[in-house]
PAMARKE-377435 format. One record per residue: residue number from 0; x, y, z of N, C-alpha, C in turn. Coordinates in steps of 0.1 Angstrom, whole numbers, plus 5000, padded with zeros to 4 digits. Example, Ala and Ser with C-alpha at 12.3 -4.5 7.8 and 13.67 -1.06 7.14 Angstrom:
! PAMARKE-377435
{i 0 | npx 5132 | npy 4943 | npz 5078 | capx 5123 | capy 4955 | capz 5078 | cpx 5132 | cpy 4967 | cpz 5078}
{i 1 | npx 5128 | npy 4978 | npz 5071 | capx 5137 | capy 4989 | capz 5071 | cpx 5129 | cpy 5000 | cpz 5079}
***
This chain:
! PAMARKE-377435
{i 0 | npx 4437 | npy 7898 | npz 3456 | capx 4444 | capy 7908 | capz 3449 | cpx 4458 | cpy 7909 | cpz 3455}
{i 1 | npx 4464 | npy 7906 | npz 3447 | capx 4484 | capy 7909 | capz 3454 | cpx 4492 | cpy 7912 | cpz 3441}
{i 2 | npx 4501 | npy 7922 | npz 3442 | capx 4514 | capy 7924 | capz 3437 | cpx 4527 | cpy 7917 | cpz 3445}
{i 3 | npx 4533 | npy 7911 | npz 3436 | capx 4545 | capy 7909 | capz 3445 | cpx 4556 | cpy 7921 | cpz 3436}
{i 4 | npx 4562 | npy 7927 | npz 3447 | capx 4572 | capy 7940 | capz 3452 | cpx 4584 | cpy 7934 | cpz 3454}
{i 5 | npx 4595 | npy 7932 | npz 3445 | capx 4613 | capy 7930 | capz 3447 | cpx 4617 | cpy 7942 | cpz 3452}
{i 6 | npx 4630 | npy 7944 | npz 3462 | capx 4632 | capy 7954 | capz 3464 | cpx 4644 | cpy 7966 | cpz 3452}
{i 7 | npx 4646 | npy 7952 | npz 3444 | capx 4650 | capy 7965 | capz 3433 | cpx 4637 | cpy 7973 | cpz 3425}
{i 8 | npx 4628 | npy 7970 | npz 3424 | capx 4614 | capy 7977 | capz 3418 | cpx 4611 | cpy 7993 | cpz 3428}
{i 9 | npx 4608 | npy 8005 | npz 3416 | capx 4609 | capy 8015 | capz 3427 | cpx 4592 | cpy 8013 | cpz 3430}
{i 10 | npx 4589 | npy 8020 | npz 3443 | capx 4574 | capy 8019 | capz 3447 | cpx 4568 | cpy 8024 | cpz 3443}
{i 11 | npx 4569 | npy 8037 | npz 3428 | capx 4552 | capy 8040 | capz 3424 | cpx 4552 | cpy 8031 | cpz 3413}
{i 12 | npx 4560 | npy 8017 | npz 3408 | capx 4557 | capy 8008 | capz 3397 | cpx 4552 | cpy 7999 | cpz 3406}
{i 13 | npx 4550 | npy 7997 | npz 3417 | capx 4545 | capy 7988 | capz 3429 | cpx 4528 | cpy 7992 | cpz 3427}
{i 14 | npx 4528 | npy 8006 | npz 3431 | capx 4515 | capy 8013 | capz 3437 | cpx 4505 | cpy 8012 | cpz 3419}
{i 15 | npx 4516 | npy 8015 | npz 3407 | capx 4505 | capy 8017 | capz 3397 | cpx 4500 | cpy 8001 | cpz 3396}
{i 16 | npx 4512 | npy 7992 | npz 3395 | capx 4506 | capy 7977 | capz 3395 | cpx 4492 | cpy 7972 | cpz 3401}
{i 17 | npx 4496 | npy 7974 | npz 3417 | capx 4483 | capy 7973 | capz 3424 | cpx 4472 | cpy 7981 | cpz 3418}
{i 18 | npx 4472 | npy 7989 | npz 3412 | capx 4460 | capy 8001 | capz 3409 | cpx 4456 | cpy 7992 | cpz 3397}
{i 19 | npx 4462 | npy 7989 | npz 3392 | capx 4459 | capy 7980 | capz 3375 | cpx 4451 | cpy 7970 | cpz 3383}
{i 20 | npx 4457 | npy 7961 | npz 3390 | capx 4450 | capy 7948 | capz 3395 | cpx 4441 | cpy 7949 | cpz 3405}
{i 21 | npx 4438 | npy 7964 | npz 3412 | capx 4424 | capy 7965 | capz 3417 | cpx 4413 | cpy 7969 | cpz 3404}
{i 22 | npx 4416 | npy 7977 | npz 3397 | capx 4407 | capy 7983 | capz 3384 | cpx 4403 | cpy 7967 | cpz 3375}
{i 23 | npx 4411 | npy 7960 | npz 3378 | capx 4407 | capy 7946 | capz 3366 | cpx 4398 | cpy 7938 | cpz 3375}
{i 24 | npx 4398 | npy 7935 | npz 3386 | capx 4391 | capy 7927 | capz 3398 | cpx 4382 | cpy 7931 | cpz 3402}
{i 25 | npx 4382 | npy 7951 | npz 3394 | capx 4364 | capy 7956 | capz 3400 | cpx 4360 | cpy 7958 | cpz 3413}
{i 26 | npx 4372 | npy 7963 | npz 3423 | capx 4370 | capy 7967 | capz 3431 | cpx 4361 | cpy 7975 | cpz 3440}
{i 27 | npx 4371 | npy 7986 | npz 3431 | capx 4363 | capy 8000 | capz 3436 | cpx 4346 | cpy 7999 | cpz 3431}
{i 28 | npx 4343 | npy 7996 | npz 3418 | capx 4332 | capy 7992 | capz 3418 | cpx 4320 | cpy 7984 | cpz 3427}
{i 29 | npx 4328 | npy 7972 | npz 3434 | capx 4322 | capy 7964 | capz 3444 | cpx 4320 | cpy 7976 | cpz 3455}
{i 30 | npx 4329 | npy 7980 | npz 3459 | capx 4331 | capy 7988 | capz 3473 | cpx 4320 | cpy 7996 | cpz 3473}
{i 31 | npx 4320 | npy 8006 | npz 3462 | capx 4305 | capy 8011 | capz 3452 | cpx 4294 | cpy 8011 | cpz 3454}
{i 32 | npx 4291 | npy 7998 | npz 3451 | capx 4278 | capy 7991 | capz 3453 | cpx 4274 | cpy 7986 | cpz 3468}
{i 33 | npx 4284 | npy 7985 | npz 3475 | capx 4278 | capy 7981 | capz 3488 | cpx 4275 | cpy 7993 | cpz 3498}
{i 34 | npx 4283 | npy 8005 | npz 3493 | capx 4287 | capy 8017 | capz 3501 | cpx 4270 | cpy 8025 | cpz 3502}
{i 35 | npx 4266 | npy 8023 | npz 3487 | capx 4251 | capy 8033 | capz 3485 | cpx 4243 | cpy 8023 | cpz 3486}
{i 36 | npx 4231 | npy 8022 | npz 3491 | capx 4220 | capy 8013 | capz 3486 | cpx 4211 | cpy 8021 | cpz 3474}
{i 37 | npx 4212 | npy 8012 | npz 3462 | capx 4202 | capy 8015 | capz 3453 | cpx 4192 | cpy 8002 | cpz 3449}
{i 38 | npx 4182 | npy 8012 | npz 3451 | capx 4168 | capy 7998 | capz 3449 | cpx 4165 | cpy 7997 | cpz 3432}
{i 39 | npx 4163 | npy 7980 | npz 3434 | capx 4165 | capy 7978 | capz 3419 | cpx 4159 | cpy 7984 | cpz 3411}
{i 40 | npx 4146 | npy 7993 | npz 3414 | capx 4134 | capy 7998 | capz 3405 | cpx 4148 | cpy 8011 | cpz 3399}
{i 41 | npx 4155 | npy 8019 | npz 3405 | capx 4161 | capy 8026 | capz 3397 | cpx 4174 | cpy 8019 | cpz 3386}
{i 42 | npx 4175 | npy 8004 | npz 3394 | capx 4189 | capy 8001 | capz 3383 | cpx 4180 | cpy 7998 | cpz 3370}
{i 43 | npx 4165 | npy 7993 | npz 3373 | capx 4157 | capy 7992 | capz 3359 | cpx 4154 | cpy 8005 | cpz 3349}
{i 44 | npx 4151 | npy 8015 | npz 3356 | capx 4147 | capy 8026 | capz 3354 | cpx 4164 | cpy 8029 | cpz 3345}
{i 45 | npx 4174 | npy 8027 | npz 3349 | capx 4188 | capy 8031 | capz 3341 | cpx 4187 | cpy 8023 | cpz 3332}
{i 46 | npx 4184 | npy 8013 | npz 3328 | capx 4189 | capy 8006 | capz 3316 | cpx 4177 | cpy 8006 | cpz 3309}
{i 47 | npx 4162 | npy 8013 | npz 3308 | capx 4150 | capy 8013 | capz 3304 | cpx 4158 | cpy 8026 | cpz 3295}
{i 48 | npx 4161 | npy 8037 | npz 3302 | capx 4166 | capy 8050 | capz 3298 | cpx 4176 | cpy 8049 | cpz 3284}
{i 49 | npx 4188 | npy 8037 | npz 3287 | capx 4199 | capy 8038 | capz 3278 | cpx 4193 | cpy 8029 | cpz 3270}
{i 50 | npx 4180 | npy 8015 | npz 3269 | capx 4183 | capy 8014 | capz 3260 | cpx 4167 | cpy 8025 | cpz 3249}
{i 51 | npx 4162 | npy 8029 | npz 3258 | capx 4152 | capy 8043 | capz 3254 | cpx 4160 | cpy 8047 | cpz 3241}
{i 52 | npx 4171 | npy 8055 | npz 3244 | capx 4181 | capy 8058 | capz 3241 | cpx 4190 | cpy 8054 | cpz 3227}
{i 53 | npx 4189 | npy 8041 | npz 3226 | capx 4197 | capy 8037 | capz 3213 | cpx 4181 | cpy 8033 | cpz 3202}
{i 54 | npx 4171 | npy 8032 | npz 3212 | capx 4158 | capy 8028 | capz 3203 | cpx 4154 | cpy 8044 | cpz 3196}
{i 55 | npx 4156 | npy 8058 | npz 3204 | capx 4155 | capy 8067 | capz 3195 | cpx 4163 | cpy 8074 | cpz 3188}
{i 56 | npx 4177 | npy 8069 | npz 3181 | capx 4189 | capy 8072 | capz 3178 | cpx 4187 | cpy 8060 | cpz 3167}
{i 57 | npx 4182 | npy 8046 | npz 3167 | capx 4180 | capy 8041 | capz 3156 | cpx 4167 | cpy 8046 | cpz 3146}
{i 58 | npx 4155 | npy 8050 | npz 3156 | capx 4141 | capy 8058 | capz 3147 | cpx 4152 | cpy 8067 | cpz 3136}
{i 59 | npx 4157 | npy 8075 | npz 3145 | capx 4160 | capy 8092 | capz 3133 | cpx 4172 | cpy 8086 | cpz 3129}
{i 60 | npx 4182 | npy 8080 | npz 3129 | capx 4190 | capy 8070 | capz 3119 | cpx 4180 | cpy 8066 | cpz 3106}
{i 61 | npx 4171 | npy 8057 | npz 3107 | capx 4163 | capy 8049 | capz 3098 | cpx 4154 | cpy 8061 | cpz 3089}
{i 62 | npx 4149 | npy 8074 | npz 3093 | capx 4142 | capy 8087 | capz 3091 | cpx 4151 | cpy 8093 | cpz 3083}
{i 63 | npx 4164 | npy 8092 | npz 3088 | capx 4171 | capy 8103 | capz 3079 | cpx 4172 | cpy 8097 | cpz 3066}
{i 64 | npx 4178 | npy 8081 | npz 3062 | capx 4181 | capy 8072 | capz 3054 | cpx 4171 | cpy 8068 | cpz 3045}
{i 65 | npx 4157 | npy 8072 | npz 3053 | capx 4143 | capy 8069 | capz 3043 | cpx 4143 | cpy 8083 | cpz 3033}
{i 66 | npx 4147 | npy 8096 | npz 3042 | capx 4145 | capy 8104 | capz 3035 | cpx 4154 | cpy 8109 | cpz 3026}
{i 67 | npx 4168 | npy 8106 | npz 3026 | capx 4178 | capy 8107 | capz 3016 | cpx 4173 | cpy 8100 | cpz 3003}
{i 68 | npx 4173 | npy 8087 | npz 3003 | capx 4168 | capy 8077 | capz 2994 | cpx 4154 | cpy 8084 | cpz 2990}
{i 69 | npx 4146 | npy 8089 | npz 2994 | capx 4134 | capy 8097 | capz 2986 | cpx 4121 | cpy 8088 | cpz 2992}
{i 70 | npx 4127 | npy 8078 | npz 2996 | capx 4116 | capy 8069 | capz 2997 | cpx 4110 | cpy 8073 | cpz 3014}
{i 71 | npx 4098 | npy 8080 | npz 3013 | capx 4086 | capy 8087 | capz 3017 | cpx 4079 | cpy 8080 | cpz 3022}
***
């Protein structure tokens, strides 16, 4: 991760550049992940949840559309 900085460039177009090209390389993210330990039964347990989540958002989607249509 590097910006290159001319000295005609003022420094907070320096500092947001860098901020753009840590946010795209996933930085802070990485740092994140190494900072907490989380065991994988809960990273399963998150994505069991969200896709829980779009599985009952499609039921009452399909419920509402059966029952508009009449069809019972």
């Amino acid at each position: 991760m590097s910006v290159v900085v001319h000295q005609d460039k003022p420094l907070d177009l320096a500092l947001r550049l860098l901020w753009r090209e840590a946010n795209r390389e996933g930085v802070l993210q990485v740092r994140e992940a190494r900072r907490y330990y989380v065991p994988k039964s809960v990273i399963r347990h998150q994505k069991k949840k969200v896709y829980a989540k779009m599985k009952k958002r499609r039921r009452r989607l399909a419920r509402r559309l059966r029952s508009k249509n009449g069809n019972l």
